[in-house]
C-alpha positions as CSV (number, residue, x, y, z in Angstrom):
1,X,0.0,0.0,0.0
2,X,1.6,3.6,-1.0
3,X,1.1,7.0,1.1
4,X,-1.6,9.1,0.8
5,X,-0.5,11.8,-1.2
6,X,-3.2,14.0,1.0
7,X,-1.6,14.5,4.2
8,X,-3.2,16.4,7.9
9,X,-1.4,18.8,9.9
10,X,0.3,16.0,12.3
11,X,1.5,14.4,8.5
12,X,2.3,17.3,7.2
13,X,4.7,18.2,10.1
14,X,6.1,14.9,10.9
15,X,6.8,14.4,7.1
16,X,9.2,17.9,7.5
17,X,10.6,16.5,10.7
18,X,9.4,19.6,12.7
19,X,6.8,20.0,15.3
20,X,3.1,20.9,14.4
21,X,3.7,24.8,15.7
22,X,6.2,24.9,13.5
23,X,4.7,23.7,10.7
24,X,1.9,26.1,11.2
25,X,4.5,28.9,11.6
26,X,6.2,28.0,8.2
27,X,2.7,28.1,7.0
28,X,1.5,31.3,8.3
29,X,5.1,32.5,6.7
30,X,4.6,31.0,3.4
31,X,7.9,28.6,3.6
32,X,5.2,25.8,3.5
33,X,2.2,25.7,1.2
34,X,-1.5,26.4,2.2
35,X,-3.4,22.9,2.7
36,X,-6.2,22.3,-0.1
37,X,-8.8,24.8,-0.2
38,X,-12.0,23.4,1.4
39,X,-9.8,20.6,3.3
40,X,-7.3,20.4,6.3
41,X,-5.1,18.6,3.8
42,X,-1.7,19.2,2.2
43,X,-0.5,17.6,-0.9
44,X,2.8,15.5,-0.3
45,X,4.1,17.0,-3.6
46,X,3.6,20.9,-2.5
47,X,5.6,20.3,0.6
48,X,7.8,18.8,-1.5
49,X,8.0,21.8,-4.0
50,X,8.3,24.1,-0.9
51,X,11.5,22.3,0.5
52,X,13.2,22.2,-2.3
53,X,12.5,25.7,-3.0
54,X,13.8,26.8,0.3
55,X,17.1,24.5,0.2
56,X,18.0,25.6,-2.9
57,X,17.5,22.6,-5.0
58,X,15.0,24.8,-7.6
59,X,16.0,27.6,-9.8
60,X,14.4,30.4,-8.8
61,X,13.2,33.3,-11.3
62,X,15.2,33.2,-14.1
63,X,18.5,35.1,-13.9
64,X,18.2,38.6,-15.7
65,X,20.7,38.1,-19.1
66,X,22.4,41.4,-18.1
67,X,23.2,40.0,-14.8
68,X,24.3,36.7,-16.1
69,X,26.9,38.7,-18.8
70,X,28.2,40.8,-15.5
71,X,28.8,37.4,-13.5
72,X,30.8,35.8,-16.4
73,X,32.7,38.4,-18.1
74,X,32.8,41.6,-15.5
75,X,35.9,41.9,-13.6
């Protein structure tokens, strides 16, 4: 049997490997998704999104060309 990809608050938290207060906090701060309009539910794959957002594993907006020319070739 696989995991719910719908996961509660207590989930949600233990899945991070942080405390429910802290997972609401990381809500309320937007470093964790919002759960499913209409439900107490988060989506495994949000959280997931979110993480590797916040660790750096996901580019971000895409670098401004000028930007990228200055990094490479300004002194």
């Amino acid at each position: 049997m696989t995991e719910p990809r719908l996961i509660g608050r207590k989930e949600a938290a233990a899945y991070c490997g942080i405390a429910e207060s802290t997972f609401s906090l990381w809500v309320a701060t937007y470093k964790m998704p919002p759960c499913i309009p209409g439900t107490r539910k988060w989506d495994r794959r949000a959280i997931d999104a979110k993480l590797d957002e916040i660790s750096g594993l996901t580019p971000g907006d895409e670098e401004d060309p000028y930007d990228r020319w200055m990094r490479e070739n300004g002194d």
